[in-house]
N, C-alpha and C positions, 0 to 999 in steps of 0.2 A: 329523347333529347332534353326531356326536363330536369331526367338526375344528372346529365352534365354542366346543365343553365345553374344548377343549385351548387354544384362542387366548387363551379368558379365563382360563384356569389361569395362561399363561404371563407369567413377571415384561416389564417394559418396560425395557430397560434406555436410559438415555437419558446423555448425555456433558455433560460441565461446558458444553460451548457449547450446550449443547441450549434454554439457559434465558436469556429474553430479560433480566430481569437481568440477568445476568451478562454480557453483550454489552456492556449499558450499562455496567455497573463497567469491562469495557478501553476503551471506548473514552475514559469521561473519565478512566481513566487514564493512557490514551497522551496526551492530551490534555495531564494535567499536564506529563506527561515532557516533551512539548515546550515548554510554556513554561519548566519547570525547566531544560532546555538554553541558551535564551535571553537568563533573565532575568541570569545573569552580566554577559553581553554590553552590559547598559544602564552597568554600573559598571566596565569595565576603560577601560583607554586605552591607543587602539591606534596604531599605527605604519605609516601605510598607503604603500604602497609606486608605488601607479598613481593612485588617485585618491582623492579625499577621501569619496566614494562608498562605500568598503571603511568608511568611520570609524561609515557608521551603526548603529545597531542592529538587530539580525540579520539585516543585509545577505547573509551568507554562508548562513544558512538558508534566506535567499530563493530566494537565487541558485543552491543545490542544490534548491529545489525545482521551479525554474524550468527550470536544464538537464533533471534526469531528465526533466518531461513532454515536454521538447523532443527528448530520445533516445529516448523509446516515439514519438511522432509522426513521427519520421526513419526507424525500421525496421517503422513501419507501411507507410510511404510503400515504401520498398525491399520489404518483402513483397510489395505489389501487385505490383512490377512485376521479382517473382525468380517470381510464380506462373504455376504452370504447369497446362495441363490436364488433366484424370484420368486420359486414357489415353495420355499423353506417351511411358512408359515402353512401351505396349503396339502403339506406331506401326512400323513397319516402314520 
């Protein structure tokens, strides 16, 4: 009974991400961030150098979003097949 008397003595200490609020305030604040990144983009005028494709609006955010999931997908693929079996190192 007494490691029960002590668990409920004991404070909880819990961390800023502990609280689903607070999850929600970053994420529609990343949220904003990103459209504050882009919304420039609607009003500059740009200079495009390959294709008239670069001229739209946040074409270049796309397009970073579009390679990174294409570089996690490439060295997934490569992991598969750099994997080796558990006792590889334990083979004779």
């Amino acid at each position: 009974m007494a490691m029960n008397e002590n668990k409920k003595d004991a404070k909880v200490v819990t961390d800023w991400f502990d609280h689903p609020q607070n999850i929600k305030r970053l994420k529609i604040g990343f949220y904003l961030v990103l459209v504050l990144l882009v919304l420039p983009d609607l009003f500059m005028h740009k200079h495009t150098l390959f294709s008239s494709v670069e001229a739209w609006p946040g074409f270049y955010a796309v397009f970073g979003f579009v390679s990174c999931v294409v570089i996690i997908l490439v060295s997934k693929l490569v992991g598969f097949g750099l994997k080796q079996k558990e006792d590889y190192y334990d083979r004779q």
